[in-house]
KOLBALO-485971 format. One record per residue (C-alpha): residue in one letter; y, x, z. Coordinates in steps of 0.2 Angstrom, whole numbers, plus 5000, padded with zeros to 4 digits. Layout:
BEGIN
A, Y, X, Z
...
***
This chain:
BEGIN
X, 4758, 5513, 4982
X, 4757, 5503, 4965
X, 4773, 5495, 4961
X, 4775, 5477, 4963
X, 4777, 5462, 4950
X, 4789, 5449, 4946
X, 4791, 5439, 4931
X, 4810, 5445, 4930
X, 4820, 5459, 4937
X, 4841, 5456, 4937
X, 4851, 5472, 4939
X, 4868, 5467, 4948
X, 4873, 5451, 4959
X, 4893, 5452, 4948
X, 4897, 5437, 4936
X, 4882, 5443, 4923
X, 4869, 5444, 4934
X, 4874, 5426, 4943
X, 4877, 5417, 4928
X, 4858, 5421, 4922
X, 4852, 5424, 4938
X, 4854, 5405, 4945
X, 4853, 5399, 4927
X, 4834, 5407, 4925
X, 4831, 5400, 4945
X, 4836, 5384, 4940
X, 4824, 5382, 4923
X, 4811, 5390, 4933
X, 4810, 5382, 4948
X, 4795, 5371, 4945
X, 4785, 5385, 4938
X, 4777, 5401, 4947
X, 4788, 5413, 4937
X, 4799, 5425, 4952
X, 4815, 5433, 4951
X, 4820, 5448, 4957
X, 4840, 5454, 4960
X, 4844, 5469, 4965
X, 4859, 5473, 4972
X, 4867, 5492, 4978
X, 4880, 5485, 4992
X, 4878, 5474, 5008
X, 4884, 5454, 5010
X, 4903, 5451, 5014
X, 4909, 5437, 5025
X, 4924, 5432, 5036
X, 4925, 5437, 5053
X, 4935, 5422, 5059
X, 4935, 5404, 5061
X, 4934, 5391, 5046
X, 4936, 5373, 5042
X, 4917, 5376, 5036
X, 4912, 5388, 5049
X, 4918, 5385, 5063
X, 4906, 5395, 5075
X, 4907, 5411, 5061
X, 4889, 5407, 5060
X, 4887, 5413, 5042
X, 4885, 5431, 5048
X, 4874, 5428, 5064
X, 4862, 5420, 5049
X, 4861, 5433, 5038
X, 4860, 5448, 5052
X, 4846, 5438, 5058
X, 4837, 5434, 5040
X, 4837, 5454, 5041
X, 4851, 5455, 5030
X, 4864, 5471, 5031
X, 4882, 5462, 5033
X, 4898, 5465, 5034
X, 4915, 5457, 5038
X, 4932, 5457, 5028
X, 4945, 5471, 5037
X, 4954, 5455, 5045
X, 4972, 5464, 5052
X, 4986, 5459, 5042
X, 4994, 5476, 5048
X, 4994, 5496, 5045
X, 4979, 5497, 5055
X, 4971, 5489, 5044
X, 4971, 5500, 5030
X, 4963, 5513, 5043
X, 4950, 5498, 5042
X, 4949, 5496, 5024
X, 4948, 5515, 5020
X, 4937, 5522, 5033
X, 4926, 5508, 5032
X, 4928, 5499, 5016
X, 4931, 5512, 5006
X, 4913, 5519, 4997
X, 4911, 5536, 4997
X, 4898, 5548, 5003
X, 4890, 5545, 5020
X, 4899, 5527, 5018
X, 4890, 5519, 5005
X, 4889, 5503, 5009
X, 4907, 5503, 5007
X, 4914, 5488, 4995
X, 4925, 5498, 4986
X, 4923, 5510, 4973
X, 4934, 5518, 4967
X, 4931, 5535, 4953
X, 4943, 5544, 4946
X, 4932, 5550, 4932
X, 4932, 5571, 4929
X, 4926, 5586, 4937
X, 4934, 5583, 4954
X, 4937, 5603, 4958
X, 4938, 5615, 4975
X, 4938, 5598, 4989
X, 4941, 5589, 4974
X, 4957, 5594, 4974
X, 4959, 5610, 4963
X, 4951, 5617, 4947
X, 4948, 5598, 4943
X, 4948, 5589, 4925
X, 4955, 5572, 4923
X, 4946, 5561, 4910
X, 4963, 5549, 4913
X, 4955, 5533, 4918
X, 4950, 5531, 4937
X, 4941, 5513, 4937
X, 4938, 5503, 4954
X, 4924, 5492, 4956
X, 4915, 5482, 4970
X, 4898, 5487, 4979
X, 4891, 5469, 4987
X, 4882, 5454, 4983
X, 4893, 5447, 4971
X, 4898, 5460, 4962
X, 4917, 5461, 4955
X, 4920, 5443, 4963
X, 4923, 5450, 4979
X, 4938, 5459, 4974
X, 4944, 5452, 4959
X, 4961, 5440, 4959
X, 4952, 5423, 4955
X, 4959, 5422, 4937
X, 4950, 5411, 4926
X, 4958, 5412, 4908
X, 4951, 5411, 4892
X, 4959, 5423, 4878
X, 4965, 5417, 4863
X, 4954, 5414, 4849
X, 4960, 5428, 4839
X, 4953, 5439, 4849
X, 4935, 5433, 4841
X, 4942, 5437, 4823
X, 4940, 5455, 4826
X, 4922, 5464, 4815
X, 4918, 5472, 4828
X, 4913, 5454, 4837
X, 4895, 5449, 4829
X, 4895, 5433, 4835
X, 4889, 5419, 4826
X, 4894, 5404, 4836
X, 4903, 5389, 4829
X, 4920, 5384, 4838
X, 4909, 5369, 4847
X, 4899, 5380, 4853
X, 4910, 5391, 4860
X, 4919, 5379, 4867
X, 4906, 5372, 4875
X, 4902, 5390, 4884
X, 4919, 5393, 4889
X, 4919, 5374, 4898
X, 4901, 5377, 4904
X, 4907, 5395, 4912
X, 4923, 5387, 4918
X, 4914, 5373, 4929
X, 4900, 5389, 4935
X, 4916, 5399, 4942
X, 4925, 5379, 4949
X, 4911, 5372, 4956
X, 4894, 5383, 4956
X, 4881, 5388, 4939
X, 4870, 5373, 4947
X, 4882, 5360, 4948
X, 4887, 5365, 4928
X, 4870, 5367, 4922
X, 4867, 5349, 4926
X, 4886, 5343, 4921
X, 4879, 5349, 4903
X, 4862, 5341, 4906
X, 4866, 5324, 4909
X, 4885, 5321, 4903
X, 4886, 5336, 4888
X, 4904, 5338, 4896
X, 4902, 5352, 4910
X, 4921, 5355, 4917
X, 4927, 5341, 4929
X, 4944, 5342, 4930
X, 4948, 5338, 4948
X, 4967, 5329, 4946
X, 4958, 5317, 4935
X, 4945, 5312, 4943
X, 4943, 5308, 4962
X, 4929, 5317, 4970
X, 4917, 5332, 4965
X, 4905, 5332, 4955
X, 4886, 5335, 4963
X, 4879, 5351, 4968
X, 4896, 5358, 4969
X, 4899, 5373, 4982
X, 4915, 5376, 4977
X, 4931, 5363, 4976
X, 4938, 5367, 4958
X, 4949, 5380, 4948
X, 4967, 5378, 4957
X, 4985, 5382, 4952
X, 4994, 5389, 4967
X, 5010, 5390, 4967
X, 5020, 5381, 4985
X, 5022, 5387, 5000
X, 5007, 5380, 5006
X, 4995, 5367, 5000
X, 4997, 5349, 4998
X, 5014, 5352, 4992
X, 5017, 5343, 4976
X, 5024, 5356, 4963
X, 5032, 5346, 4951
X, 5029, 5356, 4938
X, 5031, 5353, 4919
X, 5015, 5352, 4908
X, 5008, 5352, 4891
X, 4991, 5352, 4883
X, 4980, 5368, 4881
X, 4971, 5370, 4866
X, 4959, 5380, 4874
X, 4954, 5372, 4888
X, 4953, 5356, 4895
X, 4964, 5360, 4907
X, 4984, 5357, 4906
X, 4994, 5374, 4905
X, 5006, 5370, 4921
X, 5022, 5378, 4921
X, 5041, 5378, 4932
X, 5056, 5367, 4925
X, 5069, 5377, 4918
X, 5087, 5371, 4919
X, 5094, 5378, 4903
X, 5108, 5389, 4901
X, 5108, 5391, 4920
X, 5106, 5411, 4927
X, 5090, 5416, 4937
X, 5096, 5417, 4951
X, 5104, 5398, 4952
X, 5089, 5390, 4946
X, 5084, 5383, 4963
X, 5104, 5377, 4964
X, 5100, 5368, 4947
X, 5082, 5361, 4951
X, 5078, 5358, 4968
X, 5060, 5354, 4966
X, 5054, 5371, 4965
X, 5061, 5374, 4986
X, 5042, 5373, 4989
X, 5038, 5384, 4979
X, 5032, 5400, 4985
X, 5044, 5416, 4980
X, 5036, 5426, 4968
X, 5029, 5412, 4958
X, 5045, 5406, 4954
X, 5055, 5420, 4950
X, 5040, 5428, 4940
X, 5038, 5410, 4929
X, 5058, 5410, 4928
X, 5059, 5427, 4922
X, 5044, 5423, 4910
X, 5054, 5411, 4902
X, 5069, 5423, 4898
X, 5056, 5433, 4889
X, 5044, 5421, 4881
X, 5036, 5404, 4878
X, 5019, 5405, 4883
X, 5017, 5407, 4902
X, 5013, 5396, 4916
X, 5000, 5396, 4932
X, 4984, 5404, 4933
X, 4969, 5394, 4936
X, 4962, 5402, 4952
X, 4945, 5401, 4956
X, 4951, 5395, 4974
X, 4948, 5380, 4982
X, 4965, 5372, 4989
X, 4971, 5354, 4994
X, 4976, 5342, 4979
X, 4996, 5337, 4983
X, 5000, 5322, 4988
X, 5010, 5314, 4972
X, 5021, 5308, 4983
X, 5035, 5303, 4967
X, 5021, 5295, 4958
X, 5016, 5284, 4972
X, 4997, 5289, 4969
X, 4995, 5296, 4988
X, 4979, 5303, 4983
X, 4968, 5310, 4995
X, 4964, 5331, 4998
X, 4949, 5334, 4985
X, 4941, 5342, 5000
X, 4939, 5326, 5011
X, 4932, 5312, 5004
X, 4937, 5292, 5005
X, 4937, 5285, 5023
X, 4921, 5277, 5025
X, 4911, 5293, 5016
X, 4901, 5307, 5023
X, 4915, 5319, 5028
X, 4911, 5336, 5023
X, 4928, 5347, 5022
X, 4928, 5361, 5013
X, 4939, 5378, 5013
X, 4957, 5381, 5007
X, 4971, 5393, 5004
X, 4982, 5397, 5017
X, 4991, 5409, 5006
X, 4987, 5425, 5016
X, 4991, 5436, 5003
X, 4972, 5446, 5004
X, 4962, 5439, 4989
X, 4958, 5459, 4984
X, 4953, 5463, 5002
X, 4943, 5447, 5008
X, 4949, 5431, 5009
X, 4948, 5427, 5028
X, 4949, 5406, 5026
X, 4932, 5409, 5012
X, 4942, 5399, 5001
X, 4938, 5410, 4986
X, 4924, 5406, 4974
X, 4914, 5422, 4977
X, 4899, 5423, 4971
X, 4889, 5425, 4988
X, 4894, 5408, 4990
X, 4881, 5402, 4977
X, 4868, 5416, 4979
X, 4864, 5414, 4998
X, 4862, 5397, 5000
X, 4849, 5400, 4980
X, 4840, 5415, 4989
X, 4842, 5414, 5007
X, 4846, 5395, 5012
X, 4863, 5393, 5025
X, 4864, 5389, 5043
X, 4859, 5371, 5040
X, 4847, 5372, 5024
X, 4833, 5379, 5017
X, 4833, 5393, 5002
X, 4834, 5382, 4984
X, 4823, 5393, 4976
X, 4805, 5403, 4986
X, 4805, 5411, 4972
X, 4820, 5421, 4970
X, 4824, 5436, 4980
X, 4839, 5445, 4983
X, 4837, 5465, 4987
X, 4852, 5473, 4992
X, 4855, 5491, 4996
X, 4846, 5495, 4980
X, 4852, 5508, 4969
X, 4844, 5507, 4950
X, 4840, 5526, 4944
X, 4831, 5521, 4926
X, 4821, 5508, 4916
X, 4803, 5516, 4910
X, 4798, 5503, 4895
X, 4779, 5500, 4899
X, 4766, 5504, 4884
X, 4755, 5487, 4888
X, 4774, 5479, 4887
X, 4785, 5473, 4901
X, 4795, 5488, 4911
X, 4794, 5497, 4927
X, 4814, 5499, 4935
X, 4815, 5515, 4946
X, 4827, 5511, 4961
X, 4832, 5519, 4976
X, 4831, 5508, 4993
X, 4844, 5514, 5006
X, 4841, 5512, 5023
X, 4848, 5498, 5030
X, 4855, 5508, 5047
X, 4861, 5526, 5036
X, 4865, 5520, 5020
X, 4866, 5540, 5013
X, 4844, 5539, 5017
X, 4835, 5532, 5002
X, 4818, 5532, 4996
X, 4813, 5530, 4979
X, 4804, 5512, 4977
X, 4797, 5504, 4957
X, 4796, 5485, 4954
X, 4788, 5481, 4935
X, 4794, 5466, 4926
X, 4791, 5456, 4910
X, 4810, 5454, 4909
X, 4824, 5463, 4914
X, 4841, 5461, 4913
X, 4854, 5473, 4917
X, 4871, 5467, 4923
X, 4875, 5480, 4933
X, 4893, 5479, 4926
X, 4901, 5491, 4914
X, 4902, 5507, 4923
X, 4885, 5503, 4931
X, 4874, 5498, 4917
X, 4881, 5512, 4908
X, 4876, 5525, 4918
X, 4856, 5517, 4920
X, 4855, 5516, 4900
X, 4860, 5532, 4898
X, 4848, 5538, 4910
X, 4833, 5531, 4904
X, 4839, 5537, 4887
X, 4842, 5551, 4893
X, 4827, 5556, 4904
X, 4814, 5547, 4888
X, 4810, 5530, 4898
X, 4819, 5522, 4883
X, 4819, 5532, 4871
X, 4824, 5522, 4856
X, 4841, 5516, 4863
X, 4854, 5514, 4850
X, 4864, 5532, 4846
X, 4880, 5519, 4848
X, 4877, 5518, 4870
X, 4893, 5524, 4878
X, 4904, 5519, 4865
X, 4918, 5506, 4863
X, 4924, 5507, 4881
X, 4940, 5502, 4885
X, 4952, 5500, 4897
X, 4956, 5483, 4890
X, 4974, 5489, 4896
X, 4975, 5489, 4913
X, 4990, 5494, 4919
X, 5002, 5492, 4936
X, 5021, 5493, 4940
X, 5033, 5489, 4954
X, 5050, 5486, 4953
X, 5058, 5491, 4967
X, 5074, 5482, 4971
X, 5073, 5465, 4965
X, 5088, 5452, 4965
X, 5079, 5439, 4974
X, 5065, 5437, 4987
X, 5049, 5438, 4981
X, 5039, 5440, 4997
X, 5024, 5449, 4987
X, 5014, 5447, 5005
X, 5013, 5428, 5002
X, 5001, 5416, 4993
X, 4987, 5421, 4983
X, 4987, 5439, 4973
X, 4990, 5431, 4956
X, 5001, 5414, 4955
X, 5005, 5417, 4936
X, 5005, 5423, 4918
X, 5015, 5427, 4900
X, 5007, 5430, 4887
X, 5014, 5442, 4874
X, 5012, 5445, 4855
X, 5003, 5430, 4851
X, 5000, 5420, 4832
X, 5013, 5408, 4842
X, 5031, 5409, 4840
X, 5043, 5414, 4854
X, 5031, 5428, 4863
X, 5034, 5443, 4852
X, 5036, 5452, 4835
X, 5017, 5453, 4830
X, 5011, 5438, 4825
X, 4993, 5444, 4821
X, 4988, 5446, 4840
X, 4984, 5466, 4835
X, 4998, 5469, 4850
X, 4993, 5454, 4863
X, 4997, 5456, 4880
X, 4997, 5445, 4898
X, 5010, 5450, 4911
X, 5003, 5443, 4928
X, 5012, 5445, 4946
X, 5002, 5454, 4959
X, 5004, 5451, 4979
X, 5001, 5465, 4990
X, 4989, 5461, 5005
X, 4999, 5463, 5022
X, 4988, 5478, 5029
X, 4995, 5488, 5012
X, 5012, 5485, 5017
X, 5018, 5497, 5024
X, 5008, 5510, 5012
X, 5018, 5502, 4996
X, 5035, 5500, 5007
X, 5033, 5519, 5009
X, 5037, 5520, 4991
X, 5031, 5526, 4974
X, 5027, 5543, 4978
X, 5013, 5539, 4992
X, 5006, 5529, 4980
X, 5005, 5543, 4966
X, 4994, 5551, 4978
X, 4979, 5540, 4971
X, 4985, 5546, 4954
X, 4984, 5563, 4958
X, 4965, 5562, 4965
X, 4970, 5562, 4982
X, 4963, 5550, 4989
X, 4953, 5559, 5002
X, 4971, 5566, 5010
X, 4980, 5547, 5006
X, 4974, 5540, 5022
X, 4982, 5556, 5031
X, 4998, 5555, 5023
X, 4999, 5539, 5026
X, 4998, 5540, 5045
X, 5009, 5558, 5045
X, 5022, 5545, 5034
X, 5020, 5530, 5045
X, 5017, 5537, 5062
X, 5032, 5550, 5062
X, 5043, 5535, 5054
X, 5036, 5525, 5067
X, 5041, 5536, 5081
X, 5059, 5540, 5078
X, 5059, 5521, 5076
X, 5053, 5519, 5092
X, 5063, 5533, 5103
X, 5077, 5525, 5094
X, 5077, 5507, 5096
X, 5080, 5506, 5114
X, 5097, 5511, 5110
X, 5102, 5503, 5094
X, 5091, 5486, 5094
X, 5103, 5477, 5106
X, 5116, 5479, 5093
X, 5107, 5482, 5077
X, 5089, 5475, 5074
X, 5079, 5493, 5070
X, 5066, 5494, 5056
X, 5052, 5496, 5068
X, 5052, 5477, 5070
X, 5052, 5471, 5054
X, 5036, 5463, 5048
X, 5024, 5467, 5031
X, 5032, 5451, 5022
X, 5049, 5460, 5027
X, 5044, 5475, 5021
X, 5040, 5471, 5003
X, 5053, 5456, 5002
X, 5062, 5466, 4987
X, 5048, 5472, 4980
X, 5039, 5464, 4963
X, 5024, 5470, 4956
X, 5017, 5464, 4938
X, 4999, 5470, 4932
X, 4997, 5472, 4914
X, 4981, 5469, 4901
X, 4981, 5470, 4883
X, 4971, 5474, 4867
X, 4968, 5492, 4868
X, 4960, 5501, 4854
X, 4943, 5501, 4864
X, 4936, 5520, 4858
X, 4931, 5527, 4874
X, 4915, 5536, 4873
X, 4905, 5538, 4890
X, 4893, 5551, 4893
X, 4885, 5556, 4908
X, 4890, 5572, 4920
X, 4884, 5587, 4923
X, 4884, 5597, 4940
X, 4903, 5598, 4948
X, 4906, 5581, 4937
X, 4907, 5565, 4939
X, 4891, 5555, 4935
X, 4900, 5549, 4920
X, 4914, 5556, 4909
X, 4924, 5546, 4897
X, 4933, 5552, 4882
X, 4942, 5543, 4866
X, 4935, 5548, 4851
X, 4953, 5548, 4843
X, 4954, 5562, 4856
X, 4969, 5553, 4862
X, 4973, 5552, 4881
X, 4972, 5534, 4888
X, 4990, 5532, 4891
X, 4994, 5536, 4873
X, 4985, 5520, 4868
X, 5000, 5509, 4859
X, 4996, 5494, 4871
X, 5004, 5506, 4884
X, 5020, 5506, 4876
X, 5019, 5486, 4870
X, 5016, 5483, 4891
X, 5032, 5494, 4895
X, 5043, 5486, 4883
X, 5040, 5470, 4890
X, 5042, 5476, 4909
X, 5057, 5483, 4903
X, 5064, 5466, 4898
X, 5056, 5457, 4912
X, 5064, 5468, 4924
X, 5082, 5466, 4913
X, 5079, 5448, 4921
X, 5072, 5453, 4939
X, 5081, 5468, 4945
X, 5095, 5468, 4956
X, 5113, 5468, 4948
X, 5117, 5484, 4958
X, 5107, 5493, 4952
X, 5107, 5492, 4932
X, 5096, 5505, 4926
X, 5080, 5497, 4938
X, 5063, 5498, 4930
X, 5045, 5495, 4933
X, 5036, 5511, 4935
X, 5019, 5515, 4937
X, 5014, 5527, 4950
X, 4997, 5530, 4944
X, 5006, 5540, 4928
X, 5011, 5552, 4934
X, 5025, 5561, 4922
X, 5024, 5578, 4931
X, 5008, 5587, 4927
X, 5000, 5580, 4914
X, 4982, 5586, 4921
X, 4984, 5572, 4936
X, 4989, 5557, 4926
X, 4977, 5542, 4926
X, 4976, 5526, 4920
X, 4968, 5513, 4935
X, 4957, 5502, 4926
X, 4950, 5487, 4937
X, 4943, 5477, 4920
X, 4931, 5491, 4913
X, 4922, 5486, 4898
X, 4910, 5489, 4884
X, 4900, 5506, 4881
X, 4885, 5494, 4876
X, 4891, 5483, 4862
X, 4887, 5469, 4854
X, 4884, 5471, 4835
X, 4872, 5465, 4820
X, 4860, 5481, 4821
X, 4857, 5495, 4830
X, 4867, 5505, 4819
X, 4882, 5498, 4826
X, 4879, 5493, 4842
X, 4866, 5492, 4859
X, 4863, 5474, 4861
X, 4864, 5456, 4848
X, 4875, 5443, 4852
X, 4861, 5436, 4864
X, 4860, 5452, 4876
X, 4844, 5458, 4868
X, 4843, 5479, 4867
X, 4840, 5485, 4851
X, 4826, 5497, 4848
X, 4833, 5508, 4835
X, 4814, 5510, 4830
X, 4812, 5495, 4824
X, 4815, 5484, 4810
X, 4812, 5464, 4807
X, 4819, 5449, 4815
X, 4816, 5455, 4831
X, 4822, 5474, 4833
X, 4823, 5475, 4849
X, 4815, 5478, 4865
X, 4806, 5464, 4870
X, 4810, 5456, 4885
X, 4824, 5468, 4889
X, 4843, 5461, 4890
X, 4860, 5466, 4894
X, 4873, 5453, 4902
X, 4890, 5459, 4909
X, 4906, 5466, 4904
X, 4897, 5481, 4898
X, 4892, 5469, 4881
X, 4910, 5467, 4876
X, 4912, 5476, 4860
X, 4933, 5475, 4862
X, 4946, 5472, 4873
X, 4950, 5455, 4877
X, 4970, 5455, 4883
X, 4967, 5444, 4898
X, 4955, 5443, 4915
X, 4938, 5447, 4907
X, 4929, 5435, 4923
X, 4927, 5418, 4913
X, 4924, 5428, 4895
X, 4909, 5437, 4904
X, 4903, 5420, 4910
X, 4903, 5411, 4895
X, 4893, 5423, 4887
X, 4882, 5429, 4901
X, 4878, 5409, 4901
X, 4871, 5409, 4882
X, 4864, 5424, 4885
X, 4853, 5415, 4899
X, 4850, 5400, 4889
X, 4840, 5413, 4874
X, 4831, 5420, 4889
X, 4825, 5403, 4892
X, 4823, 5399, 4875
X, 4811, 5416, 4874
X, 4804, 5414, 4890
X, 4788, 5406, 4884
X, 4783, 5420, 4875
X, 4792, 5435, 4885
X, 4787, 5430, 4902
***
């Protein structure tokens, strides 16, 4: 059966392949040019009632559009980590699962013994919308230094990136549409929603939000100051001077609204450095009422009485943002590609032209001799995701965004098996881990009630050219501390400890959901057989709900500048399908980031810990200290492997995206019509969320596509 045709194939429905995707549907909507996306995992949606969707009719829609759809695990209990793992969870015969999680190596007997650990097990998403299904909603933009590194080719003025980082920063707040014509018709993209009433048109989302109160409305009261680099304020608590941690609420009232962790992460932050403050969430929430400053203003999600009313999702501070928000008040990004390729309950599809495959696994790129390429997929059945068969399309462009660990693996194919042959020598290196890396603290002073709110309320940012956050004022050191809330149903998997948690590090995760009912169920039941005697006089444990059960414990995330020198290559037989090494044939862990992130856990717990218990420190259960052959670092930020440089000496793509074709010479050494736009491009670490970085750039690299398109496509 001859392949068919369309004018531009997009590998990947994450940030990358949204960005250009909508962007390229936009710009060529009044033409015949299609748009293919292909997409390996299923749609996500809620399972319950929201102020949008009342009748859950979202799912009935894409069922009956022919569309394989599944909903978020909705208990907030232990059963629903049975939920998540057994059916969530991707693995063989289950791979329609949403999360993937690989612990890279050669897994061994059961993939428990005779293994090798690379030392980096790196979880990713498998849906329509890629990493925004599972990632904490963090928009931030890394300081400019970052960009002073040689290994950066770009060539953009500070306008112009400036201009990027806006235009991506109203894509994740409102919707790629609504920027693209932002930028059109004003030259300003970002619309800050507490200055101006309203939202802008085409908007599907409600705006970047700082959560930090109980619950929305609530006005924060919060100090401020301006943000160099954004055009947003940086938000942050009121500190009373001189006055402990744990009597600032005595000392300043007007953070009782605030939600727990939020204020005793941004109170110790302040102990240990000056830049910190809230998030920017890509979350849509109510705007407070301002009730001291007499504004009164109306919720940004209902307009003026008198207007079309048109109410749009919020944050109910559920604590699930990583396991699927049930409210749909996180921007994800099926939120912008269903109603683009499909249409929605009450509309028609935006663009005919554009199609969305999903169940589609990429297996190589073959560059065509006549020009264009053909992409070799596998299609999965829709009923038994483990059947595929083996499908082609050709395209005159193709862009691969299929995020780090994914494009990866399909370039090194095609290299690999000759379908592109002239790929630079430089594919697989530069990856990095751009220093993931999670603790808890176990017994905290105060309540921190990890269950509540969104996953991520704040930040601190470490070793930065600014006075007060560390010794190394270069940035070679930068870091960002962010608090991290655990989603009810995990509860009572982290309140078992530390060491049920180390079983991930270990590589067993195909036993963890056993020990975790052997744990749960045989506590449970003494529990039980117990209580009727004691609970009369002593409330047992049994009762105590998930918020209870973690009320004590804090967790921080970590990311910083690692030295970004991992070198991928694919696996052999018994191995993962890829294997990571550094090339300073150093382990992971050993990467002096590490050891910068500890130190200032280790001051931030100083601050957090409880007083009875002086010698309290964050630990991280994923490195294991015992046998140094199970020790892991857990990377949920993968990038680079396909790095952006000047030449294909140095690198796999330009600036733009384009893939070099180490063959040739000229202005245009490269394969035509052949780009690269996700997280995979990165040639360094960043020391933040990588989301809005990824954007920015995947935005410009749509506008060159554009730019070529008259003679590419």
């Amino acid at each position: 059966m001859p392949a068919s045709h369309k004018n531009v194939v997009i590998i990947g429905s994450g940030f990358g392949g949204s960005m250009t995707g909508l962007s390229l549907a936009r710009a060529f909507k009044d033409s015949a040019k299609t748009i293919l996306m292909l997409e390996r995992g299923t749609w996500w949606t809620t399972p319950v009632s929201t102020v949008q969707d009342k009748e859950v009719a979202n799912y009935k829609f894409l069922a009956d559009k022919g569309q394989p759809v599944q909903y978020w695990s909705s208990l907030n209990h232990f059963r629903g980590f049975i939920d998540i793992f057994t059916r969530c969870y991707r693995r063989p015969k289950n791979e329609d699962g949403l999360y993937d999680l690989t612990q890279l190596g050669k897994p061994g007997f059961l993939g428990l013994f005779g293994g090798e650990n690379d030392g980096v097990s790196i979880l990713r998403a498998c849906g329509v919308g890629g990493g925004s299904l599972v990632y904490s909603n963090i928009t931030i933009r890394p300081p400019n230094f970052i960009f002073n590194d040689s290994r950066w080719p770009l060539t953009w003025t500070e306008t112009e990136r400036h201009h990027y980082y806006e235009l991506a920063r109203h894509a994740i707040a409102y919707g790629v549409l609504s920027a693209r014509d932002a930028a059109e018709d004003h030259n300003m993209p970002y619309v800050d929603k507490d200055d101006k009433a309203g939202l802008p048109p085409k908007a599907v989302n409600t705006g970047l939000s700082n959560i930090v109160t109980r619950t929305a409305r609530l006005e924060p009261h919060w100090d401020s100051r301006a943000n160099p680099d954004s055009s947003r304020e940086a938000r942050f608590i009121h500190i009373h001077p001189n006055t402990p941690p744990d009597q600032q609420l005595d000392k300043v009232p007007l953070t009782r609204h605030w939600l727990d962790r939020a204020r005793a992460f941004q109170v110790a932050m302040s102990r240990v450095t000056s830049d910190f403050g809230a998030v920017d969430l890509a979350i849509n929430d109510l705007t407070p009422e301002n009730t001291l400053s007499g504004k009164g203003l109306p919720p940004i999600n209902y307009p003026p009485v008198g207007e079309k009313l048109d109410p749009k999702n919020y944050c109910e501070r559920q604590g699930r943002c990583n396991v699927g928000c049930l409210p749909g008040a996180r921007h994800t990004l099926n939120k912008q590609l269903m109603p683009a390729v499909l249409g929605t309950p009450k509309a028609n599809p935006l663009f005919p032209h554009m199609e969305l495959k999903t169940l589609t696994e990429v297996d190589v790129i073959r560059a065509l001799p006549e020009g264009g390429y053909e992409v070799q997929y596998f299609q999965r059945n829709q009923k038994d995701p483990s059947k595929k068969t083996a499908e082609t399309v050709t395209a005159d462009v193709v862009i691969v965004a299929a995020g780090c660990v994914g494009t990866n693996e399909i370039m090194l194919r095609s290299k690999t098996r000759g379908t592109l042959p002239n790929l630079s020598d430089k594919l697989g290196f530069g990856f990095s881990t751009n220093g993931d890396y999670i603790a808890f603290l176990e017994k905290t002073r105060e309540h921190v009630s990890l269950t509540r709110g969104p996953v991520t309320t704040s930040y601190g940012h470490f070793n930065t050219d600014q006075p007060g956050t560390g010794g190394d004022m270069t940035g070679e050191r930068f870091h960002t501390l962010e608090d991290q809330g655990i989603p009810p149903a995990l509860a009572a998997l982290v309140g078992e400890g530390v060491p049920l948690i180390r079983s991930f590090g270990k590589g067993w995760q195909k036993l963890l959901v056993l020990e975790a009912i052997l744990r749960w169920g045989w506590k449970r039941l003494k529990q039980l057989i117990s209580a009727p005697f004691t609970n009369s006089t002593e409330r047992a444990d049994v009762f105590r709900s998930e918020d209870e059960i973690l009320a004590r414990m804090m967790c921080v995330v970590g990311i910083g500048r690692d030295a970004a020198v991992g070198q991928f290559r694919l696996g052999a037989a018994g191995e993962t399908s890829l294997r990571v090494k550094r090339t300073d044939k150093k382990e992971f862990w050993e990467d002096p980031i590490v050891a910068e992130i500890e130190k200032s856990l280790s001051r931030v717990a100083e601050v957090m810990r409880d007083p009875s218990d002086p010698n309290a420190q964050f630990q991280n259960p994923f490195l294991n200290d015992g046998i140094k052959a199970l020790k892991s670092i857990t990377v949920s930020h993968p990038l680079g492997g396909c790095g952006m440089a000047k030449n294909a000496s140095d690198g796999v793509v330009d600036e733009y995206g384009h893939v070099f074709d180490k063959s040739k010479s000229g202005e245009r050494p490269y394969y035509e019509g052949l780009y690269i736009a996700d997280a995979s491009f990165i040639p360094t670490a960043l020391g933040v969320n990588p989301s809005l970085t990824i954007s920015a750039l995947s935005l410009r690299v749509a506008d060159k596509i554009i730019e070529d398109s008259a003679a590419s496509i």
